[in-house]
C-alpha positions as YAML, in Angstrom:
chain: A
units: angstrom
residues:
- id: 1
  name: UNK
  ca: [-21.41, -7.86, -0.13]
- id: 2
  name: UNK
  ca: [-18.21, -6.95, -1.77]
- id: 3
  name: UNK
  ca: [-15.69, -9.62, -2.21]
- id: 4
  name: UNK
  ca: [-12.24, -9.00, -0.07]
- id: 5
  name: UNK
  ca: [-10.16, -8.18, -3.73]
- id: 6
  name: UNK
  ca: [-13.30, -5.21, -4.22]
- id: 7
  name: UNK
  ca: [-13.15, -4.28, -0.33]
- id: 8
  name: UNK
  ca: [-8.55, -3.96, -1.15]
- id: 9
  name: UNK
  ca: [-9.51, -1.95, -4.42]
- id: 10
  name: UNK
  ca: [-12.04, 0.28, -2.69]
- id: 11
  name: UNK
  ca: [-9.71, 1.25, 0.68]
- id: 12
  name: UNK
  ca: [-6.19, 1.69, -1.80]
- id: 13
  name: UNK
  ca: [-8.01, 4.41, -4.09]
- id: 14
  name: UNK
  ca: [-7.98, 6.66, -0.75]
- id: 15
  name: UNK
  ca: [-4.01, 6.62, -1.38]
- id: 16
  name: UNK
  ca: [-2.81, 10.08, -2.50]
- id: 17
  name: UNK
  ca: [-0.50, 10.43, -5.09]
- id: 18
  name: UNK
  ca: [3.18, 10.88, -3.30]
- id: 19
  name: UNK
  ca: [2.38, 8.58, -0.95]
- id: 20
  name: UNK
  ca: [2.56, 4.63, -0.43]
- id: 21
  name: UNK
  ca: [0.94, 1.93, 1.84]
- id: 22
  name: UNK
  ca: [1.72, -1.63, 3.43]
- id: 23
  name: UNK
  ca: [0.19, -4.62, 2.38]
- id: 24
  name: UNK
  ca: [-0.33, -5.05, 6.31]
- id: 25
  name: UNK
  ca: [-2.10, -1.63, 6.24]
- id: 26
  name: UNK
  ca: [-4.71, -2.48, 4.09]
- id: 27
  name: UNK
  ca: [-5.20, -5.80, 5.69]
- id: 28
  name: UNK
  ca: [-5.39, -3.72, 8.96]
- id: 29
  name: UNK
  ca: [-8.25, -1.37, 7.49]
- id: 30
  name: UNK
  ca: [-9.83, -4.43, 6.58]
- id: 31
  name: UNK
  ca: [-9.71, -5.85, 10.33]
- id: 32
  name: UNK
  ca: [-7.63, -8.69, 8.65]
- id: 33
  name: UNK
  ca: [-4.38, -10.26, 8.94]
- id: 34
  name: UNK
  ca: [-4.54, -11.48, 5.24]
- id: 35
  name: UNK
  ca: [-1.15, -9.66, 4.44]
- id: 36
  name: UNK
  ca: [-1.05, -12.28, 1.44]
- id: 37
  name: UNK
  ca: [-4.60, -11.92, 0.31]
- id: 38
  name: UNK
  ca: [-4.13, -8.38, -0.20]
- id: 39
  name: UNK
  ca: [-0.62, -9.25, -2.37]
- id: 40
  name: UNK
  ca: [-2.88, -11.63, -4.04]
- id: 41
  name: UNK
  ca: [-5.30, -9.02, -4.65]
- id: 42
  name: UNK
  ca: [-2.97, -6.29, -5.72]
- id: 43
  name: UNK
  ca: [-1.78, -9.06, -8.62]
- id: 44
  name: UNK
  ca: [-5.22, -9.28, -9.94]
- id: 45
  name: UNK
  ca: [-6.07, -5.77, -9.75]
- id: 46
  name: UNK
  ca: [-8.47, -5.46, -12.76]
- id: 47
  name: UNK
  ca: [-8.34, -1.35, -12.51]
- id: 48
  name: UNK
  ca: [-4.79, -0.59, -12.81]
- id: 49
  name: UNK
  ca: [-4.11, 2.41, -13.05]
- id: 50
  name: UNK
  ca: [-7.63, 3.84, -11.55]
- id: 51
  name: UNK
  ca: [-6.77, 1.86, -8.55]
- id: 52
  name: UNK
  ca: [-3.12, 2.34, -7.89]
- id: 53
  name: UNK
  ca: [-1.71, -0.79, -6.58]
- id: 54
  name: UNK
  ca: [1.78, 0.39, -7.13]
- id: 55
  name: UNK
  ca: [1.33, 2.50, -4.27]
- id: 56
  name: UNK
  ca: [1.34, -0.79, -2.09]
- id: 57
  name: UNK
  ca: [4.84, -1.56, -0.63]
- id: 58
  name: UNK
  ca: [6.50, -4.36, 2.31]
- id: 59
  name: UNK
  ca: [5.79, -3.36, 5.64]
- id: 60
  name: UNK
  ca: [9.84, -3.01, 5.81]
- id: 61
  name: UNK
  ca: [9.95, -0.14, 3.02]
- id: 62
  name: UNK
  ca: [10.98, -2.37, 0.24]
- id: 63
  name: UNK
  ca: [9.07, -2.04, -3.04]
- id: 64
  name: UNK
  ca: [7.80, -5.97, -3.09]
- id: 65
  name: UNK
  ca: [6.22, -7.17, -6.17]
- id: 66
  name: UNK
  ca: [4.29, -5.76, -9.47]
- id: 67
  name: UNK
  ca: [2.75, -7.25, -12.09]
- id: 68
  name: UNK
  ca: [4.47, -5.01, -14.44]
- id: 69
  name: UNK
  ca: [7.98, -5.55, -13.17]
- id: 70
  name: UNK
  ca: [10.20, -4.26, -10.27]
- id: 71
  name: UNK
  ca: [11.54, -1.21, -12.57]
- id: 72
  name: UNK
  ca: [8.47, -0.46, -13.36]
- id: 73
  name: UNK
  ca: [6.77, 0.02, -10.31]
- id: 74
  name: UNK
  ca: [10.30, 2.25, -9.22]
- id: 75
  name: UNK
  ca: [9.18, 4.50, -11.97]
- id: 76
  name: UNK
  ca: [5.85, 5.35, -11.56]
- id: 77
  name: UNK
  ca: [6.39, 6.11, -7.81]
- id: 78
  name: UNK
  ca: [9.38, 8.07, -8.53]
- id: 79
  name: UNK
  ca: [7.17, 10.01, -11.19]
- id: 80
  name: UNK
  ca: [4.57, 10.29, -8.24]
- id: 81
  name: UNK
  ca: [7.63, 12.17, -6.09]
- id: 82
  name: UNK
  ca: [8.40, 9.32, -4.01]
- id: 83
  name: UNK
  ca: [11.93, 9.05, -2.72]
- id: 84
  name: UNK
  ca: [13.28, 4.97, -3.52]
- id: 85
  name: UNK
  ca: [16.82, 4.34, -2.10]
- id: 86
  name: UNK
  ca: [18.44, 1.09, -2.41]
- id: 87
  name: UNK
  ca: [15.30, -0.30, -3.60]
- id: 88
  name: UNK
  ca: [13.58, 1.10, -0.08]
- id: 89
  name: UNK
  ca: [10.76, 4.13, 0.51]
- id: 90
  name: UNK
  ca: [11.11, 5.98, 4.00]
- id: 91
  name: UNK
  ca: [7.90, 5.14, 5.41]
- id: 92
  name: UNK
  ca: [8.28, 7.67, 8.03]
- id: 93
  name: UNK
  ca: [8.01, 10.42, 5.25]
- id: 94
  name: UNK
  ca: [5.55, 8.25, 2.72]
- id: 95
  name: UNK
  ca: [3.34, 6.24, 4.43]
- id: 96
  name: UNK
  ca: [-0.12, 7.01, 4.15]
- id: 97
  name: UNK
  ca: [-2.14, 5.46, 7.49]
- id: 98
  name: UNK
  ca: [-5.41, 4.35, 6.02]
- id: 99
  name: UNK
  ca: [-8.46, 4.36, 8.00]
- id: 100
  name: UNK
  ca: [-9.98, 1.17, 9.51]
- id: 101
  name: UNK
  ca: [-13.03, -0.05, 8.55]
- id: 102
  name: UNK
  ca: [-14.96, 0.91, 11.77]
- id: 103
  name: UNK
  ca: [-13.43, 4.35, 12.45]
- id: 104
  name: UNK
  ca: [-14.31, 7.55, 10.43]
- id: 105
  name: UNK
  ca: [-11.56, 9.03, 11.26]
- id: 106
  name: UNK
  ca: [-7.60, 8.57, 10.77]
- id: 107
  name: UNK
  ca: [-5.70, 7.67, 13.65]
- id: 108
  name: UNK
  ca: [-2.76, 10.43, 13.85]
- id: 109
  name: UNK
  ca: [0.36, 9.00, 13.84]
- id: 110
  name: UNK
  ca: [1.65, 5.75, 13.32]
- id: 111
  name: UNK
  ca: [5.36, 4.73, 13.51]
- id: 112
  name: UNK
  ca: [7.19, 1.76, 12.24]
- id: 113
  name: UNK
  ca: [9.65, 0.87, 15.09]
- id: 114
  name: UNK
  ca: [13.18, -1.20, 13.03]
- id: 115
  name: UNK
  ca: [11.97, -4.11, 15.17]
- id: 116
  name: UNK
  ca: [9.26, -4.77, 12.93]
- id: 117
  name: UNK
  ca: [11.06, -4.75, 9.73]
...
């Protein structure tokens, strides 16, 4: 069995270029509520750049951390065509709903009501 950091790693290379995802939405494909593990995970990320974790973001649109530095992570999204305004992404426009680990198939919409930021 793959350990949770492999089982992060494996879900985030579904992430398209031009798109981001939540901390909380990988930990939600994972049937998890380990919104820290996967930060944890995303630190250690062995496979940088094959396995993107730049493309992983606050569940409020903020950029959260990098091992590489803030700025840095702001510039390889930007090069990616993501959109970061006052160090936030529009997740209505960016956010890339990842599958859960049970269902084949990607649920349709998802919103982000302001309550939960």
């Amino acid at each position: 069995m793959k350990s949770f950091n492999e089982r992060c790693y494996s879900i985030l290379k579904k992430v398209p270029k031009g798109k981001v995802t939540t901390y909380r939405e990988i930990a939600r494909a994972l049937k998890s509520k380990a919104y820290r593990a996967v930060g944890n995970a995303m630190k250690k990320n062995p496979y940088a750049p094959g396995v993107p974790c730049h493309r992983v973001i606050n569940s409020d649109g903020s950029i959260g951390g990098f091992a590489s530095g803030t700025k840095k992570k702001i510039q390889m999204l930007k090069k990616e065509g993501v959109e970061v305004k006052k160090g936030k992404i529009n997740l209505k426009k960016y956010l890339y709903i990842l599958p859960s680990k049970k269902s084949s198939k990607r649920p349709l919409k998802r919103t982000y009501s302001p309550s939960l930021w």
